[in-house]
C-alpha positions in Angstrom: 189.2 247.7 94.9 189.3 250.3 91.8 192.0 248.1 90.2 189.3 245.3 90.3 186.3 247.1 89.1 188.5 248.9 86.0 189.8 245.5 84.9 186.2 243.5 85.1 184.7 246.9 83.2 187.5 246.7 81.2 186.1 243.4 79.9 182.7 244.6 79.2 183.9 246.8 76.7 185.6 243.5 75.0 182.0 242.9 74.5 181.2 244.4 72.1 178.0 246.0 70.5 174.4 244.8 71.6 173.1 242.3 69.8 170.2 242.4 67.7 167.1 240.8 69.5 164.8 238.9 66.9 165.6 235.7 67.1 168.7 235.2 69.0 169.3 232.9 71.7 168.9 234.1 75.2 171.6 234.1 77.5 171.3 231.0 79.7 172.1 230.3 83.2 174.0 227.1 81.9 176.2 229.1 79.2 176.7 226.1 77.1 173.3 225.5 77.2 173.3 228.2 74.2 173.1 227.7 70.5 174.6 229.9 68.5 174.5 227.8 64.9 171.3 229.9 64.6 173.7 232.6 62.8 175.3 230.1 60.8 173.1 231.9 57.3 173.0 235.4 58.9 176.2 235.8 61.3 175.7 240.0 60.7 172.9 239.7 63.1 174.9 239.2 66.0 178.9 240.4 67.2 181.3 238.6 65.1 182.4 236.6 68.1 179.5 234.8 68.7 180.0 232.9 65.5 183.1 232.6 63.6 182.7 229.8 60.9 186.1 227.8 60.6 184.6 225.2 57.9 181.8 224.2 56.2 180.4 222.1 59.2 182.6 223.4 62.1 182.3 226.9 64.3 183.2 228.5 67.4 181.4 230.6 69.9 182.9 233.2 72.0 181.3 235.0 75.4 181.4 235.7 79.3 179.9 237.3 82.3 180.8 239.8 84.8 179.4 240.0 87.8 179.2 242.6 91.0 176.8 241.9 94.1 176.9 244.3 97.3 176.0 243.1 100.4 175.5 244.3 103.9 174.8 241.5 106.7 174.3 243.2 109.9 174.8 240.0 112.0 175.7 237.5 110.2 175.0 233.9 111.8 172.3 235.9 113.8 175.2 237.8 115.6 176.7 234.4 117.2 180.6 235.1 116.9 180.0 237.1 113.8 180.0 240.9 113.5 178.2 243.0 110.7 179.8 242.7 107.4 179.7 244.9 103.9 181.5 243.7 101.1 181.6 243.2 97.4 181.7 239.7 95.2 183.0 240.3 91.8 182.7 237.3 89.2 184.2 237.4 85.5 183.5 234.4 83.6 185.1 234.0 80.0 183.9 230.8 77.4 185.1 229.3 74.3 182.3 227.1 72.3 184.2 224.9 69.5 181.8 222.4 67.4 184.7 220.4 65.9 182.1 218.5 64.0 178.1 218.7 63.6 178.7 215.4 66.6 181.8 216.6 68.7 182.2 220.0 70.7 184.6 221.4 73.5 183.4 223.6 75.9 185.8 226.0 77.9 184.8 228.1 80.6 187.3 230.3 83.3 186.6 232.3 85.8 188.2 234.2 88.6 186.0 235.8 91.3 187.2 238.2 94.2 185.9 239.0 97.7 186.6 242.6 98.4 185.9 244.0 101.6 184.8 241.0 103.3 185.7 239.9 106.6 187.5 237.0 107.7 186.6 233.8 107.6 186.2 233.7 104.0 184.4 230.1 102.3 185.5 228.7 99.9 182.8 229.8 97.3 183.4 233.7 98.3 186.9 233.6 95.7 189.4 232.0 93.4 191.6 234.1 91.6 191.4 232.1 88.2 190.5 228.7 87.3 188.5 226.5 85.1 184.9 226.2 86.0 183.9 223.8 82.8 185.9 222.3 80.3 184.2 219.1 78.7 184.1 217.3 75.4 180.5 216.4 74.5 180.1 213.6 71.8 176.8 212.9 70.3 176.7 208.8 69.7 174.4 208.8 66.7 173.5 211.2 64.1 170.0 212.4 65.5 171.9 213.3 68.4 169.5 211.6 70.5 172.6 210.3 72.7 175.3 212.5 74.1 178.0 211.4 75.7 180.4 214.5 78.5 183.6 214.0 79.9 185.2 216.6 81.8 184.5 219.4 84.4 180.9 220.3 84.4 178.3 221.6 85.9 175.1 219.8 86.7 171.4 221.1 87.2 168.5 218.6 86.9 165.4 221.1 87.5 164.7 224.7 87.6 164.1 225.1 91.1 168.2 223.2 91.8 166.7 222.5 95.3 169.5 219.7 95.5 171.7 219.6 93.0 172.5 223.5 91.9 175.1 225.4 90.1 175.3 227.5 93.0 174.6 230.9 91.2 174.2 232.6 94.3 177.4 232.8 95.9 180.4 233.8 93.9 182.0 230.4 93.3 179.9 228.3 91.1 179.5 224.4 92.0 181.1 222.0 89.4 181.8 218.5 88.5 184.4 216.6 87.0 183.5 213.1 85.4 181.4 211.5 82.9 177.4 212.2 81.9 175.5 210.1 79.5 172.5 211.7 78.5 169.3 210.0 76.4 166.5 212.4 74.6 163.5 211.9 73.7 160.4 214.3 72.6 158.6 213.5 75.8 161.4 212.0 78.2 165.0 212.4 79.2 167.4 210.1 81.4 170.7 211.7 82.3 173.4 209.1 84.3 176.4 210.6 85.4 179.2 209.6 87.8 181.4 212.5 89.2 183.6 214.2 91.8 182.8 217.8 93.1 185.5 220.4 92.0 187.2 221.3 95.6 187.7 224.7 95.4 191.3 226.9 96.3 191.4 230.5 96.5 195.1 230.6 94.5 195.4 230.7 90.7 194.9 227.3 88.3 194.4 225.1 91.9 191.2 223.4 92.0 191.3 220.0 91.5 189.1 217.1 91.8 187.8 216.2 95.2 189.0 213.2 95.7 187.5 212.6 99.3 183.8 212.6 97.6 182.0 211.2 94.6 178.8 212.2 93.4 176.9 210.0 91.0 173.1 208.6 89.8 170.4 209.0 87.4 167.4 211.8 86.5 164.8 209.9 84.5 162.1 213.2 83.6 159.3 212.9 81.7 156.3 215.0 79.9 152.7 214.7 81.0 149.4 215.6 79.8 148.4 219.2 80.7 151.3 220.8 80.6 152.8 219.1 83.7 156.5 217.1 83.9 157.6 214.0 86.2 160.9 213.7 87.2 162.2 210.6 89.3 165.9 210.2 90.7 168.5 208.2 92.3 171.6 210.2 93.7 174.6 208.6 95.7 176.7 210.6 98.2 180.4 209.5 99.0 182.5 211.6 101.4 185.4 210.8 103.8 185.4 212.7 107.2 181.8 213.8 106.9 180.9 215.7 109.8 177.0 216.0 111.0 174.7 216.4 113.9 177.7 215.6 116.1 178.5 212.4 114.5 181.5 211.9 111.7 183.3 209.5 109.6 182.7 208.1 106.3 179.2 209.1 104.7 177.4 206.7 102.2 174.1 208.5 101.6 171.7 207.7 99.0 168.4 209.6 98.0 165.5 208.5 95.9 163.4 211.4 94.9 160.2 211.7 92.8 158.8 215.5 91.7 155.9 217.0 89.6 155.2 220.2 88.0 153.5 222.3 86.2 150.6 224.7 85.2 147.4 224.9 84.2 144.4 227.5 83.7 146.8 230.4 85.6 147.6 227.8 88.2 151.3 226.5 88.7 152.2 223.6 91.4 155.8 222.2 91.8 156.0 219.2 94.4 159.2 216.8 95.5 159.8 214.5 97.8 163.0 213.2 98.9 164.1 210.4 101.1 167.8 209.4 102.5 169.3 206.1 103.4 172.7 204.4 104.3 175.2 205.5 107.1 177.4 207.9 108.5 180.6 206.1 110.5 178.8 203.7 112.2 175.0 205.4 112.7 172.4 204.8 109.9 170.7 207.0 108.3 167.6 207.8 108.3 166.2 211.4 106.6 163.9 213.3 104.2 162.6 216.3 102.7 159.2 217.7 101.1 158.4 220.9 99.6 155.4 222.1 97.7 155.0 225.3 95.8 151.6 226.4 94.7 150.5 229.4 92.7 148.1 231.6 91.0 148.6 234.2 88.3 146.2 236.7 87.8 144.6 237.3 84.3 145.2 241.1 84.9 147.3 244.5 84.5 150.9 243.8 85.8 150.2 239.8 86.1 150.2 239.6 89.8 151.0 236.1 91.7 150.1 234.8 94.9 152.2 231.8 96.2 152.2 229.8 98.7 155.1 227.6 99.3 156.4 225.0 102.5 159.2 223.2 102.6 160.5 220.2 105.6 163.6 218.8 106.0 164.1 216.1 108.6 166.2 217.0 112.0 167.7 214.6 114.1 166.5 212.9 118.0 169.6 213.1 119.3 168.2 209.6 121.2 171.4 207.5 121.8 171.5 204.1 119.5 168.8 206.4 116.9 169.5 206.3 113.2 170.5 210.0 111.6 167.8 212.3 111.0 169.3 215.4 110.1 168.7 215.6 106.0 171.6 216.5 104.0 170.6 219.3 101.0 173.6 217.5 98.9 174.4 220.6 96.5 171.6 222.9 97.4 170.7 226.1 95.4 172.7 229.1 97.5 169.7 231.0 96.9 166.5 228.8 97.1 165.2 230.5 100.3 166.8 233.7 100.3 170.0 235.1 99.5 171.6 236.1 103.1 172.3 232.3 103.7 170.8 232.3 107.3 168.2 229.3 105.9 168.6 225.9 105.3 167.1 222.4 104.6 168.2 220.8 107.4 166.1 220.7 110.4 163.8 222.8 109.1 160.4 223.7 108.6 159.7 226.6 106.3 156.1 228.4 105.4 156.1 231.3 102.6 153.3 233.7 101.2 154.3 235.7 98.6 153.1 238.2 95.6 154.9 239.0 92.8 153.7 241.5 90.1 155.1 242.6 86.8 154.8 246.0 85.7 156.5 245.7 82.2 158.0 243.3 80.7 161.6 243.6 81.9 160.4 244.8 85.3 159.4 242.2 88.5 158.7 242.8 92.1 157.7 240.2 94.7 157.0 240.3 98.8 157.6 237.4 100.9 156.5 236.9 104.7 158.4 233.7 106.0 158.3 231.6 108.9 160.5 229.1 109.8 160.4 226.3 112.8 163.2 223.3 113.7 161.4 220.1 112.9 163.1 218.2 115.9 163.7 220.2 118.7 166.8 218.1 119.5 168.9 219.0 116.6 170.4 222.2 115.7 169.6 225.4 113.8 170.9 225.0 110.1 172.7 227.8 108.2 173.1 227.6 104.5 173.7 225.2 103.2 173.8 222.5 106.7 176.3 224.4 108.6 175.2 224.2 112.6 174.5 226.8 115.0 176.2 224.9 118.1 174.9 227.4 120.6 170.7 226.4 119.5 171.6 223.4 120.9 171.3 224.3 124.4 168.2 224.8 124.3 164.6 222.9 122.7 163.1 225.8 121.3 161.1 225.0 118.2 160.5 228.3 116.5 163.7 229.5 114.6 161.7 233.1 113.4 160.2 235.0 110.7 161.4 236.9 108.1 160.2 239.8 105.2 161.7 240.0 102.1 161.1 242.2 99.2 163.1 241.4 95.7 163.0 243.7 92.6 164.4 242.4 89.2 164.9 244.4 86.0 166.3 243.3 82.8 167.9 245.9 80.7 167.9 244.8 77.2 169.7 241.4 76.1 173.1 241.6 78.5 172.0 243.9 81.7 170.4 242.2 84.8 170.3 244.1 87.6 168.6 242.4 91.5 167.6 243.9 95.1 166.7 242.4 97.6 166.0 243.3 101.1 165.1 241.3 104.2 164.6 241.3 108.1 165.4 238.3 109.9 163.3 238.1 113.5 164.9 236.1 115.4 162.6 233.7 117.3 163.3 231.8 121.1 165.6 228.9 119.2 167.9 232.0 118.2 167.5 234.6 120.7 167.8 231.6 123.6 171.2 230.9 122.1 172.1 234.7 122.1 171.4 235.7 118.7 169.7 238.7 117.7 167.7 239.8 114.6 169.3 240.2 111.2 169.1 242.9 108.1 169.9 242.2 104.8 170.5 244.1 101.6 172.1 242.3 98.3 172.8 244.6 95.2 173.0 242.5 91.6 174.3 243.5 88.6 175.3 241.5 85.4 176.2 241.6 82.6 176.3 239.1 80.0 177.7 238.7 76.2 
């Protein structure tokens, strides 16, 4: 464990020196997301690396990302076949950014990302010990760059909030794509149409590969409103062989037709979406949704305190023989959307949050959550992230899954450190504690570092 911590500190000193912060990009969740031709007159206000001019009109970008998180589950899977775990997730990212021309770039991206400590079974997004997580060639089609063509191993995130198609920060093993995205911008609207394969991960070195047994594809139309408000609306298709769900399995053809609407006005900030499912599952149909709704307030006052109030729905299943499928499918959900212990998920679910956040400084945020969380049909299981069922909650009709607390601090330390806590109790409720489960603590431990 030493030998891995050294090495990934080892790479922080490749880093080099802080960068000067007027006027430099931020560091971005999507890394080539970043523009770094902002330095092209003034390269000295930055490390060397992050822009070495090769020619008049062509430049390269150099950076990366380590990672540590601690956790401590003390039952994980509320204590159903599980016992408590305490383990470390260490992530190095390295990227190369290479503008051939002001139209054509590469992107290169590896990573390698190690579970130490952690208890058997392992998923496949807990570690890989080196691979390619993006390596794409963009092309923009005319010279206002208005239309921009990427081929190659992605990653894809449509909205802030990921709720269904994420890059999976929260576990170790970030989500990609492989395929082609064509993507249309305008001041005041987007469309994005791609056509993909998920990445299928393997723990061994240089092994991922395309996933051949699934493809991923559709379109994201967004567009800006008056106010200060956005509308997005979206098709996505889901192909996968051997699909397994709510006891019924074969080949999955699921399609999902989505609208959502954000924004914020006069301190107050709503973000609504709505999501409905079609097509069939081996020979059942499918029938499924989702909703959530976020609404907040933000206080005109000393630390900018926020009150929230948030529910989210996703459809279970009636179990009635001869009944279409009911239990909704997140697609590529965001790890972390509910909480980061993984005990929640979209399907089957009913989930109510109150929260307040405040912000003593700038770089400084901390936010309380109370939680409660029901199964929408009574018939169908209890969901763990991201739809993986608890076969034991199906003994019983319970409908109330628990509650849960949760407090979450998050300080930024200059440009490069992040550092996250988080705590939570999970209570279980009579759909858990029917099945045998018990209640759960939680403790997560961030740190980052970016350059």
């Amino acid at each position: 464990m030493k030998r891995r911590l050294l090495g990934a500190l080892g790479l922080l000193v490749l880093g080099g020196t802080a960068m000067a912060a007027d006027a430099l990009p931020a560091f971005r969740l999507l890394r080539f997301e970043e523009d770094w031709s902002v330095l092209r007159d003034d390269p000295a206000r930055a490390p060397a690396y992050k822009f070495v001019a090769l020619s008049d009109e062509s430049f390269a970008s150099f950076g990366g990302e380590w990672r540590l998180r601690l956790d401590s589950l003390a039952a994980p899977r509320y204590g159903l076949g599980r016992v408590a775990d305490s383990y470390a997730l260490q992530r190095v990212l390295v990227h190369a950014d290479w503008h051939i021309t002001p139209r054509l770039r590469l992107f290169a991206q590896l990573g390698r990302e190690d579970a130490i400590g952690k208890k058997a079974p392992l998923a496949v997004s807990d570690s890989d010990r080196g691979d390619v997580q993006n390596l794409f060639l963009d092309m923009a089609v005319d010279t206002a760059k208005s239309l921009n063509l990427r081929l190659g191993r992605q990653e894809l995130m449509f909205s802030p909030l990921q709720r269904f198609v994420s890059v999976r920060e929260g576990p170790n093993v970030r989500q990609g794509f492989d395929g082609l995205r064509a993507s249309w911008r305008r001041p005041a609207l987007s469309v994005d149409l791609f056509a993909t394969r998920p990445v299928a991960y393997a723990a061994g070195a240089f092994d991922d590969a395309t996933d051949r047994s699934q493809a991923f594809q559709g379109v994201y139309l967004s567009r800006n409103l008056a106010s200060r408000y956005r509308f997005d609306a979206y098709y996505f298709g889901l192909r996968r062989d051997g699909a397994v769900l709510a006891g019924s399995r074969g080949r999955e053809r699921r399609d999902s037709a989505g609208l959502r609407l954000a924004g914020s006005s006069a301190g107050f900030d709503l973000d609504m979406e709505a999501l409905g499912q079609g097509g069939h599952l081996g020979p059942r149909t499918i029938r499924a949704w989702a909703f959530s709704a976020i609404a907040g307030y933000t206080a005109s006052a000393a630390w900018s305190p926020r009150y929230a109030l948030e529910y989210d729905i996703g459809s279970g299943d009636s179990g009635r023989p001869g009944s279409a499928l009911g239990t909704f499918n997140p697609l590529f959900p965001k790890g972390a959307y509910f909480d980061e212990s993984g005990l929640m998920s979209w399907a089957n679910a009913r989930v109510l949050r109150a929260s307040a956040s405040v912000q003593p400084t700038a770089t400084l945020s901390l936010k309380a959550s109370l939680i409660g969380r029901w199964r929408q049909n009574t018939a169908d299981a209890v969901y763990l992230q991201p739809y993986v069922a608890l076969p034991q909650t199906l003994a019983n009709r319970e409908r109330r899954v628990g509650s849960a607390y949760v407090v979450d601090a998050a300080w930024r330390i200059g440009r490069s450190f992040n550092v996250a806590l988080q705590l939570s109790r999970h209570q279980a409720g009579p759909a858990i504690r029917r099945a045998g489960g018990d209640d759960v603590d939680f403790a997560m431990l961030l740190t980052q570092y970016r350059y």
